[in-house]
BALOBA-1460 file (C-alpha; in Angstrom, 3 decimals):
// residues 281
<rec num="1" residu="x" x="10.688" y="9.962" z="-41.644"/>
<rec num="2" residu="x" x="6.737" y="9.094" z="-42.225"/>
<rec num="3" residu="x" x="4.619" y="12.199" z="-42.469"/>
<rec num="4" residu="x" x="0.772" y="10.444" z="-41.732"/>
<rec num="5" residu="x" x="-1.781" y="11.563" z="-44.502"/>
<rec num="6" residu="x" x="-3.421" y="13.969" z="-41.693"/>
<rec num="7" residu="x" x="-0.603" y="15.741" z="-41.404"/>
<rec num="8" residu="x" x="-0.149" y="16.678" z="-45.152"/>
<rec num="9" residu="x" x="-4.298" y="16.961" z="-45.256"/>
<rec num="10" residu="x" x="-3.677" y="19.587" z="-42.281"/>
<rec num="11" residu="x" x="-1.123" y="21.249" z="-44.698"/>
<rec num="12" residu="x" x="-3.763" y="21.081" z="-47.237"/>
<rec num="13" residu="x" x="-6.549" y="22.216" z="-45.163"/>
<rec num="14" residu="x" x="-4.287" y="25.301" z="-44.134"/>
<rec num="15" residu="x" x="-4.075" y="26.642" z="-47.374"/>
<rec num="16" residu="x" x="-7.585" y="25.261" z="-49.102"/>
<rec num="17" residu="x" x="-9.938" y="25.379" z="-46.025"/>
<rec num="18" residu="x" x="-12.519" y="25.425" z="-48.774"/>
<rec num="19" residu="x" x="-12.343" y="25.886" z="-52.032"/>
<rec num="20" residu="x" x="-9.674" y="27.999" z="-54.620"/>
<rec num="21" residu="x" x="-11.877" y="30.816" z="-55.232"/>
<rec num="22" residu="x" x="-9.418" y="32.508" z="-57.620"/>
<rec num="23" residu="x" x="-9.425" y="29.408" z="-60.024"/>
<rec num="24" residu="x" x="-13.223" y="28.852" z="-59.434"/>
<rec num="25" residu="x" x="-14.185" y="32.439" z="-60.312"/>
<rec num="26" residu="x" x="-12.061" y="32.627" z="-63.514"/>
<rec num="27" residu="x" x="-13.310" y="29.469" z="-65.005"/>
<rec num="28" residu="x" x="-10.124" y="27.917" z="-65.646"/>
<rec num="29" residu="x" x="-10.300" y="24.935" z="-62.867"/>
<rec num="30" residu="x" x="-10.483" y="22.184" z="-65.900"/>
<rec num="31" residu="x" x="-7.740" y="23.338" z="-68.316"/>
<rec num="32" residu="x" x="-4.849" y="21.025" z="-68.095"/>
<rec num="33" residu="x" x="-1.336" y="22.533" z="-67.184"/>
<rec num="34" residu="x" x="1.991" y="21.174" z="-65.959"/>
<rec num="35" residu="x" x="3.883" y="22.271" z="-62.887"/>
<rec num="36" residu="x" x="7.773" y="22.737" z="-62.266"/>
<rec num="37" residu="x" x="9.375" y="23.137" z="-59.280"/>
<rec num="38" residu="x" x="13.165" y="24.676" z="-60.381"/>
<rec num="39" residu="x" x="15.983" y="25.412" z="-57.939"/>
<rec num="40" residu="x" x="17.533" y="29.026" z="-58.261"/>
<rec num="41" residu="x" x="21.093" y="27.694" z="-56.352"/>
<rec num="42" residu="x" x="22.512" y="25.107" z="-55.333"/>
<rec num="43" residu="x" x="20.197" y="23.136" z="-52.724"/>
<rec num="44" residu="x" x="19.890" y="19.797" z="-50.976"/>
<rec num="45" residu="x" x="16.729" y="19.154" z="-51.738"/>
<rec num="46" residu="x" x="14.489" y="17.643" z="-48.905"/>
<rec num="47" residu="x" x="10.566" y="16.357" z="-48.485"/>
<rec num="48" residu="x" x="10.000" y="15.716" z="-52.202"/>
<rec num="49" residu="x" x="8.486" y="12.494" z="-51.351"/>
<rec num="50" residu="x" x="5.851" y="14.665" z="-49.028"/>
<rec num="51" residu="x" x="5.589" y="17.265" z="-51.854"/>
<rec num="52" residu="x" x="4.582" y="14.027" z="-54.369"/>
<rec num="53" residu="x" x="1.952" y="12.904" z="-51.949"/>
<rec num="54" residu="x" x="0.406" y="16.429" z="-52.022"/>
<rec num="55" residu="x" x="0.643" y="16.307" z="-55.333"/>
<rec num="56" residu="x" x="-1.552" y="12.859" z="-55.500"/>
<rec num="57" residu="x" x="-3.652" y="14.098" z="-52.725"/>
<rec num="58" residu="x" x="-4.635" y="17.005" z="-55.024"/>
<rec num="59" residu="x" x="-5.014" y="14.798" z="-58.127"/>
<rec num="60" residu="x" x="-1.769" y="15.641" z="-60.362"/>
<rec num="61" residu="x" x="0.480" y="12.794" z="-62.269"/>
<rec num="62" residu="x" x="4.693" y="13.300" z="-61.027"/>
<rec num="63" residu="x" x="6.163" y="12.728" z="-64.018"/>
<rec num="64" residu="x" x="9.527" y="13.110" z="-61.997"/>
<rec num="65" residu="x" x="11.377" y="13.642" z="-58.582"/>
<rec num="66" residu="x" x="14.583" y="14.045" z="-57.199"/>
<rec num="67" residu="x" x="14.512" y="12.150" z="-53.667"/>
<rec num="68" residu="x" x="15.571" y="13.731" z="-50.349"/>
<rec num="69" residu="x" x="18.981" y="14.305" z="-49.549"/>
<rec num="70" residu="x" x="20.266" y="15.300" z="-53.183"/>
<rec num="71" residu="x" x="22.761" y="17.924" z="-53.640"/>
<rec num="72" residu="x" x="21.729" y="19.399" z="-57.052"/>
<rec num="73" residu="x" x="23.214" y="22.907" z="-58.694"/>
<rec num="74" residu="x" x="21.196" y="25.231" z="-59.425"/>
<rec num="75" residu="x" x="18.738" y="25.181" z="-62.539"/>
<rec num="76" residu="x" x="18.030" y="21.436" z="-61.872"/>
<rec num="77" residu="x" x="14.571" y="20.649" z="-62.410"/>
<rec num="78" residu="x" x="12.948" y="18.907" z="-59.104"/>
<rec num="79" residu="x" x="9.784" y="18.248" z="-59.497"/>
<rec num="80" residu="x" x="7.501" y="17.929" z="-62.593"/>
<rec num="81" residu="x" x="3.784" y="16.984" z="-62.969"/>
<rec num="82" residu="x" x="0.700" y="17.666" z="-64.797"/>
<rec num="83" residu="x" x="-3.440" y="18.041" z="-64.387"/>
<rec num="84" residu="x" x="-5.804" y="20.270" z="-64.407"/>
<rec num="85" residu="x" x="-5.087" y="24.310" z="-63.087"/>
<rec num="86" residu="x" x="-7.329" y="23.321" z="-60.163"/>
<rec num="87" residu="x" x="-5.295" y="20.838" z="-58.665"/>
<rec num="88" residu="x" x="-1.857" y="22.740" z="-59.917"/>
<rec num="89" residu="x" x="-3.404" y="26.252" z="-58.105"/>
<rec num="90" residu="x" x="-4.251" y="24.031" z="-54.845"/>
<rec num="91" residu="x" x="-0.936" y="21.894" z="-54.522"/>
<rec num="92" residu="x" x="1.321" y="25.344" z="-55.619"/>
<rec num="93" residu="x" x="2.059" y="26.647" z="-52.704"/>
<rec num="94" residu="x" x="1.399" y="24.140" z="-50.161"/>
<rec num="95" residu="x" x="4.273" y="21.514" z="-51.442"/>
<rec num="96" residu="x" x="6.545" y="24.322" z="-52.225"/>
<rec num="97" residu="x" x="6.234" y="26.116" z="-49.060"/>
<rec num="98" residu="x" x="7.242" y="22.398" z="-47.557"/>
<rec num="99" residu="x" x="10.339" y="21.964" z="-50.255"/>
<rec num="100" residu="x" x="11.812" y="25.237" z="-49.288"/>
<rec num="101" residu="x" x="11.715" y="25.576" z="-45.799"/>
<rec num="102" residu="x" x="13.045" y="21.616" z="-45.435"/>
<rec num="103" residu="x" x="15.468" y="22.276" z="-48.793"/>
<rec num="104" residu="x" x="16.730" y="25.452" z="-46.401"/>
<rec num="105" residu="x" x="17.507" y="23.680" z="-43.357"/>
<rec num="106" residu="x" x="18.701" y="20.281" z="-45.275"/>
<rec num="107" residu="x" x="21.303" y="22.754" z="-47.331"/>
<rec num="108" residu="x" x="22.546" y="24.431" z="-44.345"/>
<rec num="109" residu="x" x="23.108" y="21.402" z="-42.530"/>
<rec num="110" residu="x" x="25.114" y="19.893" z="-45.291"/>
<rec num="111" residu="x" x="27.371" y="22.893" z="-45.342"/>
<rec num="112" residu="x" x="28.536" y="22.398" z="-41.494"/>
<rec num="113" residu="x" x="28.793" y="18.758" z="-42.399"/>
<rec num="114" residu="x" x="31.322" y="19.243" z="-44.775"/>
<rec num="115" residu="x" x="33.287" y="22.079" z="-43.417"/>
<rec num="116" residu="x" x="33.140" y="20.308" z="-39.891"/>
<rec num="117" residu="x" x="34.566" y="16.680" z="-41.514"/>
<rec num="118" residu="x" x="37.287" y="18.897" z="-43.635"/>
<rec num="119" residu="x" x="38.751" y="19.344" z="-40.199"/>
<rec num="120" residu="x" x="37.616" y="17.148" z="-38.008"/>
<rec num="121" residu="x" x="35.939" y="13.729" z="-39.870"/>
<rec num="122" residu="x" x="35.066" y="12.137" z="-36.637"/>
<rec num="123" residu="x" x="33.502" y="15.213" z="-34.928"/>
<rec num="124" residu="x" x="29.818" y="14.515" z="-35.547"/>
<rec num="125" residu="x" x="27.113" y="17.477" z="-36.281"/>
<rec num="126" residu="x" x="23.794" y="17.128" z="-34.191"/>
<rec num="127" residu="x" x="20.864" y="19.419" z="-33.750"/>
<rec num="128" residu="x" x="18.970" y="20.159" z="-30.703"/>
<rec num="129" residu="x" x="14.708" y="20.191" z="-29.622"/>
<rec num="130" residu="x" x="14.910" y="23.968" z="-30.413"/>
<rec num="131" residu="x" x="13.362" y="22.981" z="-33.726"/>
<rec num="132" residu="x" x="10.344" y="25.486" z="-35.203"/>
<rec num="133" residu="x" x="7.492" y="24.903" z="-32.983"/>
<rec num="134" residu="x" x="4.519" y="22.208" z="-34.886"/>
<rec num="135" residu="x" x="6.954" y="21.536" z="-37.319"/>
<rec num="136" residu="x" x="9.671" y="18.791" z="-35.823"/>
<rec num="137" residu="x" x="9.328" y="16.106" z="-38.364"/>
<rec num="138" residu="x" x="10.545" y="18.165" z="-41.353"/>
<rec num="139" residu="x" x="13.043" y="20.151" z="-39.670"/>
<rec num="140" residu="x" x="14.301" y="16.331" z="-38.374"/>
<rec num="141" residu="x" x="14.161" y="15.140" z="-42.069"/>
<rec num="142" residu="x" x="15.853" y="17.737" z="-43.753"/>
<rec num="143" residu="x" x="18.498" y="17.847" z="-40.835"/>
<rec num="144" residu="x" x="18.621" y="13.957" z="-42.101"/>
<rec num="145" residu="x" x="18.999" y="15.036" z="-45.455"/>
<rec num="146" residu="x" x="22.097" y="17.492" z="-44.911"/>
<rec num="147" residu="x" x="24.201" y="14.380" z="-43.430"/>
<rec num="148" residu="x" x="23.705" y="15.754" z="-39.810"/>
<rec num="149" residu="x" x="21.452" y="14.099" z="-37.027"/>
<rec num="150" residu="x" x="19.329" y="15.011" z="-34.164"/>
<rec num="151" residu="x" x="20.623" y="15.164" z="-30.421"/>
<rec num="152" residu="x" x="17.594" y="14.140" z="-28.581"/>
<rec num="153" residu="x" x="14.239" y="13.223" z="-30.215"/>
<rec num="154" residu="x" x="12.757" y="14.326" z="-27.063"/>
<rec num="155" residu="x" x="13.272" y="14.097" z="-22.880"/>
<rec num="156" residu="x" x="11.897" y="10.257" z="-23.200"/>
<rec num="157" residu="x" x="15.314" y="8.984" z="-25.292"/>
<rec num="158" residu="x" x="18.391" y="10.040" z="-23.596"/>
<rec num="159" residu="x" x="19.737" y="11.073" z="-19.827"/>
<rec num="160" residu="x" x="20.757" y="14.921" z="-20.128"/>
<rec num="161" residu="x" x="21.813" y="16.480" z="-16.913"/>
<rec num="162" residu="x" x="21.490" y="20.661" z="-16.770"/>
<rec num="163" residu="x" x="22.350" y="22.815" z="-13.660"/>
<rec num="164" residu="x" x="18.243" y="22.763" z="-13.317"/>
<rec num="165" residu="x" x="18.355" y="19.536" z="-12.192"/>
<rec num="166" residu="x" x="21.032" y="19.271" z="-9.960"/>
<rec num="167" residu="x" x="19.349" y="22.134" z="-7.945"/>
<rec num="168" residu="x" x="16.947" y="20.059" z="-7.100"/>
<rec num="169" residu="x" x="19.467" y="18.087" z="-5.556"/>
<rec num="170" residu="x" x="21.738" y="18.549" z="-2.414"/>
<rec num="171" residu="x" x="24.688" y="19.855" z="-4.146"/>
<rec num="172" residu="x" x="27.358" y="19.276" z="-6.729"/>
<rec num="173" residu="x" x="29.185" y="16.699" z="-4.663"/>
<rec num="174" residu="x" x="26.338" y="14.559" z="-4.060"/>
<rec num="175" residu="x" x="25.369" y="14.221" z="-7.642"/>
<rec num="176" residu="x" x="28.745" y="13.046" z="-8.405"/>
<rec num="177" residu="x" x="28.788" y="10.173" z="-6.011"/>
<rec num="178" residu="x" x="25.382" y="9.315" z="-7.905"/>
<rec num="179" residu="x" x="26.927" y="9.061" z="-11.250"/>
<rec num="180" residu="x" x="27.681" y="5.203" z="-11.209"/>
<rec num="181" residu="x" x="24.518" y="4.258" z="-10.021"/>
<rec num="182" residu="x" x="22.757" y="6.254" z="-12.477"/>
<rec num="183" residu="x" x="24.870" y="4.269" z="-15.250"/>
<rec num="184" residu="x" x="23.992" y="0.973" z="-13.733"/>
<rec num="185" residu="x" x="19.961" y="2.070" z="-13.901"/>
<rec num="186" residu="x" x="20.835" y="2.915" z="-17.634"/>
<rec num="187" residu="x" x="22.218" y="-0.532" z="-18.994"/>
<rec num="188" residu="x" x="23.557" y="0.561" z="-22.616"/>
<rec num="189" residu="x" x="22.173" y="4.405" z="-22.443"/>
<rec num="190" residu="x" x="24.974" y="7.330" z="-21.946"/>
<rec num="191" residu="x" x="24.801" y="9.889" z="-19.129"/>
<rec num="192" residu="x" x="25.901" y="13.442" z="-20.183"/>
<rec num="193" residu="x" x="26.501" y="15.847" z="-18.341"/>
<rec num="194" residu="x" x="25.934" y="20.361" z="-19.083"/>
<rec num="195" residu="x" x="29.112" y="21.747" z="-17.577"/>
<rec num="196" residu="x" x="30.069" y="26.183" z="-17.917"/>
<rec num="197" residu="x" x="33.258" y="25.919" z="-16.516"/>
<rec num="198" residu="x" x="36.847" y="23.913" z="-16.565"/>
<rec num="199" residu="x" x="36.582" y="22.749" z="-13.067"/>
<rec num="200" residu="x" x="33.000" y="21.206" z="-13.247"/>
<rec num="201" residu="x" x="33.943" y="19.606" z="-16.767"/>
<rec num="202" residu="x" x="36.665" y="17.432" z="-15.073"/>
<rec num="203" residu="x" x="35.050" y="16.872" z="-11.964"/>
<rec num="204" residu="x" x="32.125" y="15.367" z="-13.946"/>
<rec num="205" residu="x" x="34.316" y="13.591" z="-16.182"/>
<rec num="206" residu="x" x="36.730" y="11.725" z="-13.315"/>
<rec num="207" residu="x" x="33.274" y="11.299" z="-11.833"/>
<rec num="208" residu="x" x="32.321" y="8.720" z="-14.932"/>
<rec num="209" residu="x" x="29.921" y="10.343" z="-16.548"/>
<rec num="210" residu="x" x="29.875" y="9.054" z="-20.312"/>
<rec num="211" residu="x" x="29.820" y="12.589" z="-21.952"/>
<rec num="212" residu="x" x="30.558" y="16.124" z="-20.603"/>
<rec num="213" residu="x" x="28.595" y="18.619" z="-22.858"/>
<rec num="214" residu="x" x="30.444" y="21.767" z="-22.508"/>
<rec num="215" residu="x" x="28.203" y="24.846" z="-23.314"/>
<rec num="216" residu="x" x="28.503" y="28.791" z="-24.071"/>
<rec num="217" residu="x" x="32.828" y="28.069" z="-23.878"/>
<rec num="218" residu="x" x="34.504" y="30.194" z="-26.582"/>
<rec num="219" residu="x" x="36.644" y="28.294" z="-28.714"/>
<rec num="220" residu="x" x="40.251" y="28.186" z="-26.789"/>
<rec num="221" residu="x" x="38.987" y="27.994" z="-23.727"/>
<rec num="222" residu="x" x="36.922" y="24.529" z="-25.566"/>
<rec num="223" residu="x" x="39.987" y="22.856" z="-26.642"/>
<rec num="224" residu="x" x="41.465" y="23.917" z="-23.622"/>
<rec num="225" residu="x" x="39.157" y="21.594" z="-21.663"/>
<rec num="226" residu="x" x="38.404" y="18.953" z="-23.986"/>
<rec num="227" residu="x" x="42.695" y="18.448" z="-23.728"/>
<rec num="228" residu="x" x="42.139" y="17.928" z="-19.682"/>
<rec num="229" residu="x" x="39.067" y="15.967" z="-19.805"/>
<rec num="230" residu="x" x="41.148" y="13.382" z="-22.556"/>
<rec num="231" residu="x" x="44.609" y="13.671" z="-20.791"/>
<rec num="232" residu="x" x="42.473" y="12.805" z="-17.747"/>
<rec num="233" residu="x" x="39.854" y="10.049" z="-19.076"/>
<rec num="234" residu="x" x="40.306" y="9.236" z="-22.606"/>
<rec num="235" residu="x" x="37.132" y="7.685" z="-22.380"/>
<rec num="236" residu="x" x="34.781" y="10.072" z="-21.967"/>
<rec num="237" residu="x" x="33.326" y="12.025" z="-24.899"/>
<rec num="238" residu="x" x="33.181" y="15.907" z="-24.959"/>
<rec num="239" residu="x" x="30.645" y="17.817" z="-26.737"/>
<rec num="240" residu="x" x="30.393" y="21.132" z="-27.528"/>
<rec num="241" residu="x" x="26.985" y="23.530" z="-27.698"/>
<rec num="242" residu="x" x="25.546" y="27.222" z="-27.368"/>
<rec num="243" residu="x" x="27.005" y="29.608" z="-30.481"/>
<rec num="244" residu="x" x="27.793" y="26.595" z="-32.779"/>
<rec num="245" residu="x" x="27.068" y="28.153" z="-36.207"/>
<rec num="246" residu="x" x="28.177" y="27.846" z="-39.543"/>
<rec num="247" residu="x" x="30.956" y="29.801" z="-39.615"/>
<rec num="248" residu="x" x="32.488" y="28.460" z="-36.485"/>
<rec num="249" residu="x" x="32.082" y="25.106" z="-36.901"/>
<rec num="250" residu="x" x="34.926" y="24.007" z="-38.244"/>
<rec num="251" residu="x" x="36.633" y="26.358" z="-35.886"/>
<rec num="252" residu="x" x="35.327" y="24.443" z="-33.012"/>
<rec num="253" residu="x" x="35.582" y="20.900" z="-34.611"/>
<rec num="254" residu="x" x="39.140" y="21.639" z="-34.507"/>
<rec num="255" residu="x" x="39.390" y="21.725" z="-30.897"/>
<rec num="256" residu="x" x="39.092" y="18.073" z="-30.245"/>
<rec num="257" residu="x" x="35.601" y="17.722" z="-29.519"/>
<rec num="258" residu="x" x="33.713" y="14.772" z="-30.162"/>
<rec num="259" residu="x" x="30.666" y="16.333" z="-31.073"/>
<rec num="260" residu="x" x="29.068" y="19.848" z="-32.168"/>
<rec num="261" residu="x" x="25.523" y="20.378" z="-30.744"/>
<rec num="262" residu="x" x="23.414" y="23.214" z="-32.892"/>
<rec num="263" residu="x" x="20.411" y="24.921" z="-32.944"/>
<rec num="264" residu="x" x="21.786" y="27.586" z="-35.979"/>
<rec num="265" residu="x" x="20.218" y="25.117" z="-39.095"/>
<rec num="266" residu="x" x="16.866" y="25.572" z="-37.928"/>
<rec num="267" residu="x" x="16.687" y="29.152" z="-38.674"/>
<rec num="268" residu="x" x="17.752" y="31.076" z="-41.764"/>
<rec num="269" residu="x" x="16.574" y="31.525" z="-45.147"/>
<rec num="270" residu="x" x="14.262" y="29.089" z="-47.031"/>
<rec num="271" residu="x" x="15.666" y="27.611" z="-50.500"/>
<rec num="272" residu="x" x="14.912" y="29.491" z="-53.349"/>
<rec num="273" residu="x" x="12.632" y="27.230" z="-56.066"/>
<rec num="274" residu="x" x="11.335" y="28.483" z="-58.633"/>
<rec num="275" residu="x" x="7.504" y="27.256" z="-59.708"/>
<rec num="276" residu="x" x="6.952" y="27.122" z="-63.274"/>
<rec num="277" residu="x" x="3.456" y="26.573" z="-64.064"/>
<rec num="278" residu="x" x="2.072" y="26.596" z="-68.034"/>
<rec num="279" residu="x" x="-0.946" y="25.191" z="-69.627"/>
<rec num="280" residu="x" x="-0.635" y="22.393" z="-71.976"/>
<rec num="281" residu="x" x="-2.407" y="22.833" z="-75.124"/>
């Protein structure tokens, strides 16, 4: 995932829009210090390399980092680097606002990962576009960085039918008679398919559509349907979305689906790091 320099100036220019007048009024800009960044549980630690480039931006020397995508306990030093309390002050907050939030989000997504493949190893864990508004590209790396992946980048990558859409056609029926043209348009790209009920999932699936997406189904009446859709066309993939959280994924992974679609990582607590800061004599 490559975060441009504007966008980490932006971050930057969020928090220092001019100058730290704290640091500047107390005269201790020049002193030289070291900073820590410390992890208070246990975290999968994401956008370190970001946090580094902040760090360089700011002028401090990493002395260490733990890349993205580590599962470390809790008391396991991240982060280290050194300069003067002006830079340290500036950088602070900005990189460890970014390291918590993505650390968050990357260590929930690694817990559905694992419960989800204790049960189910070939059910696969993908998040949706419901990620924090101005802030896709670290909620996409740390969902990276907890072993999951996203569902759709965006409405320009895959072919994702709704009930909106098929309003706007003449009905139902005529949308399934579509199906195998649309496939032929697609060459190697999949056509799935939103269905709410048992009925529409099987129509949709004898139709040939490549994946039914079942949504908002609790979880018997899930493996209910996914066991017609595969008795009826082994072929077609079935995933499952609305309500997946953490402690029903497994749960659901059980059912037989092929694939749990989220929107529960984005939001939650930030990881707790500590910042230990401390002048160097």
């Amino acid at each position: 995932m490559y975060f441009s320099d504007d966008e980490l100036d932006h971050l930057i220019r969020e928090d220092v829009p001019f100058l730290d007048l704290t640091t500047h009024v107390t005269g201790i800009g020049a002193a030289k210090g070291s900073i820590r960044y410390i992890t208070r549980e246990p975290t999968v630690i994401c956008c370190t390399e970001e946090a580094l480039r902040i760090f360089q931006k700011l002028g401090l020397f990493t002395l260490s980092m733990l890349p993205s995508g580590n599962l470390v306990p809790a008391g396991t030093v991240v982060m280290e680097a050194q300069g003067s309390a002006q830079a340290i002050h500036a950088a602070w907050r900005v990189a460890l606002n970014l390291l918590e939030y993505a650390s968050g989000i990357a260590t929930r997504t690694h817990k559905m990962v694992e419960r989800v493949q204790q049960v189910a190893p070939h059910v696969s864990v993908v998040t949706t576009r419901k990620s924090t508004p101005w802030a896709k590209k670290m909620t996409l790396k740390a969902v990276l960085s907890g072993g999951a992946l996203p569902h759709r980048l965006g409405l320009s990558e895959t072919v994702l039918v709704f009930d909106e859409h098929i309003r706007f056609m003449a009905d139902f029926d005529t949308f399934l008679s579509q199906v195998s043209t649309l496939k032929a348009r697609l060459g190697e790209k999949m056509v799935v398919v939103e269905a709410h009920t048992h009925d529409t999932a099987l129509k949709l699936a004898q139709a040939g559509v490549d994946m039914v997406q079942l949504d908002k189904l609790d979880i018997e009446e899930t493996r209910r349907v996914t066991a017609a859709i595969k008795t009826a066309c082994p072929q077609v993939k079935v995933a499952i979305a609305g309500g997946i959280h953490l402690d029903n994924a497994a749960a659901y992974a059980a059912t037989g689906v092929d694939m749990l679609v989220t929107s529960s990582l984005y939001f939650g607590k930030p990881a707790d790091i500590k910042a230990d800061i401390q002048k160097i004599n």
